[in-house]
N, C-alpha and C positions, 0 to 999 in steps of 0.2 A: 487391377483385378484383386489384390488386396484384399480391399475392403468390400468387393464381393465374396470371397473365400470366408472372411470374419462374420459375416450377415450371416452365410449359409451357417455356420459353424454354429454359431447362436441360435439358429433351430434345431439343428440338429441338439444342442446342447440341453434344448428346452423338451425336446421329445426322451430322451434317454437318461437313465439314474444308475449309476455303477455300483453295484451292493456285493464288493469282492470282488470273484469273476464272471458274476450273474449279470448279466446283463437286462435290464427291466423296462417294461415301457411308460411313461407318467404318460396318465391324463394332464391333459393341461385345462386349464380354464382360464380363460382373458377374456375379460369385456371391453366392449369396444363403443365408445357412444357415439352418435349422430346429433350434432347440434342441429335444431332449426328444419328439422326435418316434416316438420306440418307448418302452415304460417298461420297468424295468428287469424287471418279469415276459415280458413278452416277448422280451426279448434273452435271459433263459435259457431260455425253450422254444426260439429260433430255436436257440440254442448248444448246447442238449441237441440237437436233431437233426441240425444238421450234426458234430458228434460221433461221432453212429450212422451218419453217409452216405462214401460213397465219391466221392473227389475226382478229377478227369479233367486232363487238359494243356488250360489255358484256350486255346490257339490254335486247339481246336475249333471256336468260336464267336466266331474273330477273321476280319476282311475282309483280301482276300490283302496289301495292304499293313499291317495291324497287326501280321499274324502273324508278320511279321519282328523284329519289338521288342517282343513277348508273352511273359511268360516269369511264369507263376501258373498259378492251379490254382482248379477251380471246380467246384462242387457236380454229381455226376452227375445230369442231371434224371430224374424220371419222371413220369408223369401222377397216380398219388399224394403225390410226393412234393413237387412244383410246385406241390399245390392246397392240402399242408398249409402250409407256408411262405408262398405268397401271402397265405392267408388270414390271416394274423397280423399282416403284416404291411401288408397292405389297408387293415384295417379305419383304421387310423391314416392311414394318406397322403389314404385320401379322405376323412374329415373335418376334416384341417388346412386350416384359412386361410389360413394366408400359403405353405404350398405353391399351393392352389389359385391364387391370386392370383398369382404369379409365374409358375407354368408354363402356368394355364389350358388347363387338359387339355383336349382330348379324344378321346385314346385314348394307351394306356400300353401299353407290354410288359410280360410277366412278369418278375419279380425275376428277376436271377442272383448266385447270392451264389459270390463266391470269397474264395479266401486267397493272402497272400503269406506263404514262409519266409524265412528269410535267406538272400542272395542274389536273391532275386525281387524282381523290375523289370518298370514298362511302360515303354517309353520312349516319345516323343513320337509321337502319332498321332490324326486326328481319327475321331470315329465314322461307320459307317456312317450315309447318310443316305439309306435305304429299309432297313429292320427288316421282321420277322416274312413273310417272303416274298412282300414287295413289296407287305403290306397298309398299313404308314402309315410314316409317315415323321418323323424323329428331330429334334427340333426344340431337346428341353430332355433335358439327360440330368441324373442325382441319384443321389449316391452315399451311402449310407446306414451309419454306423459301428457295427461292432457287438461292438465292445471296446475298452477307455483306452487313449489314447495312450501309458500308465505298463507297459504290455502289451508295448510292439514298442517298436523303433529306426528313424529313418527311415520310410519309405512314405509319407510327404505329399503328398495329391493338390496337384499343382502347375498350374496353367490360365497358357498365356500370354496376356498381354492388350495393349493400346495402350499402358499405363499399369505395365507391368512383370509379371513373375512374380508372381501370386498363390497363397501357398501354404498349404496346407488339412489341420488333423488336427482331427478333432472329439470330444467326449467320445462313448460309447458311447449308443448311441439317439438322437444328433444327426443329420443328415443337412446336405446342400449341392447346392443345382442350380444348371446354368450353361447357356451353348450350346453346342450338341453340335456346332456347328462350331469350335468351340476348339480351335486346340491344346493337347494337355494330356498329362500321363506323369505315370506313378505310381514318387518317388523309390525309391531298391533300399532295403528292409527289411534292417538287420543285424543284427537281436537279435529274438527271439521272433517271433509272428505275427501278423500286420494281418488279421481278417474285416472283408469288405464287403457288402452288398446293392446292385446294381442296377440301374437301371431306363433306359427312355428314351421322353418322351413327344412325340406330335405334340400342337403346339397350335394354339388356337384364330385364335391370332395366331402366323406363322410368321416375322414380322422380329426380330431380338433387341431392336434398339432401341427398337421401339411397346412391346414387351414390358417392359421398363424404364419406362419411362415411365410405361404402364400402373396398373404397380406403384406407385411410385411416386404417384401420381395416387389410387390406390386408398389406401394406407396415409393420404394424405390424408384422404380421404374419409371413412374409419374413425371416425381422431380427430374430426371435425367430427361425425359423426353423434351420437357420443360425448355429447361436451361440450357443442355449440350445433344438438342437432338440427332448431331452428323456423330461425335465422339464415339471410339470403341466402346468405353465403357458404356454408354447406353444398350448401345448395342449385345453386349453380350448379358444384360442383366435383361433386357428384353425378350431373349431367347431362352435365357435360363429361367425367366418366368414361366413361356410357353411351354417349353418340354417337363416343367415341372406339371403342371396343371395337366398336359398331355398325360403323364405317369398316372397320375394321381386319380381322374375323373372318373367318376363311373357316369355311363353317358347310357 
């Protein structure tokens, strides 16, 4: 139990800052990525049809503060063309694990897939925090790659955090989620074109740091189930995931 007590301890360590006797609460920001999370059949049906689609000024779909430092371009949606793309792209995000367990959805918006050219830049801006007209709200956002980095120059999603710039280019079908209260900008593309997909979920747990933790906790849990599924210790890290998520949900 130990090295249960030390895990917890480490969240907790990571949620709290001691300034004197003041005790304080840190946002945390951790990204978390998904390898392989589209396969490569899918990223060229996504890429065959944004190919055939007509692309719009992404400040359409920017909140009046982003739209200042918005400067890409993003898939015209339509009600077929929304349901052929989600659906592709669906299918995978809701049977990933370590997405699930990190963002613990529940409820997502639709994809928005855009591009950057050269010269296109986000620059720093947090996401809106009430989506989809004011039905949920944006808890965990995840940007999903959908061409090599060997593609484009530049465009690295960059997330500021406590603990410095974090910056982000992932191979094609990888994805990364983080808090959608981050500040974060998307470096200016100088050579070729960066495609994206994405998304923003409410979750089940709306703190970032339980959210970590969580995770954390969880990926625990996994391996123990694994390797010593009859063992106490599994056991009680399994419980002490559940009653945490119990504490923590809003349901």
């Amino acid at each position: 139990m130990c090295w249960l007590m030390s895990l917890l301890a480490v969240g907790i360590y990571r949620s709290f800052a001691y300034h004197g006797h003041i005790k304080v609460l840190k946002v945390v920001s951790v990204l978390i990525t998904i390898s392989d999370l589209l396969n490569e059949p899918q990223i060229q049906k996504l890429r065959e049809i944004l190919a055939d689609g007509q692309f719009v000024d992404g400040k359409l779909t920017a909140g009046m503060a982003a739209r200042r430092v918005k400067n890409n371009e993003e898939i015209q949606p339509s009600p077929e063309l929304t349901e052929r793309l989600n659906r592709i792209v669906m299918a995978s995000v809701a049977q990933n694990a370590r997405f699930r367990s990190a963002a613990l959805p529940n409820r997502m918006a639709d994809f928005i897939f855009a591009r950057y050219q050269p010269g296109m830049t986000y620059g720093d801006h947090v996401d809106d925090p009430i989506m989809g007209g004011g039905k949920f709200r944006t808890d965990v956002s995840m940007t999903i790659f959908l061409n090599d980095p060997s593609e484009y120059e530049g465009g690295e999603l960059v997330v500021r955090t406590p603990f410095g710039d974090q910056k982000t280019k992932l191979a094609a079908g990888s994805a990364v989620v983080y808090p959608s209260g981050s500040v974060h900008h998307v470096a200016e593309v100088t050579k070729g074109e960066r495609l994206v997909a994405l998304t923003w979920v409410q979750s089940f747990v709306r703190d970032a740091s339980q959210r970590e933790l969580l995770f954390e906790l969880d990926s625990a849990r996994e391996h123990l189930l694994k390797t010593e599924p009859d063992s106490g210790h599994a056991k009680s890290v399994d419980r002490s995931y559940s009653n945490l998520l119990r504490m923590w949900a809003d349901v």
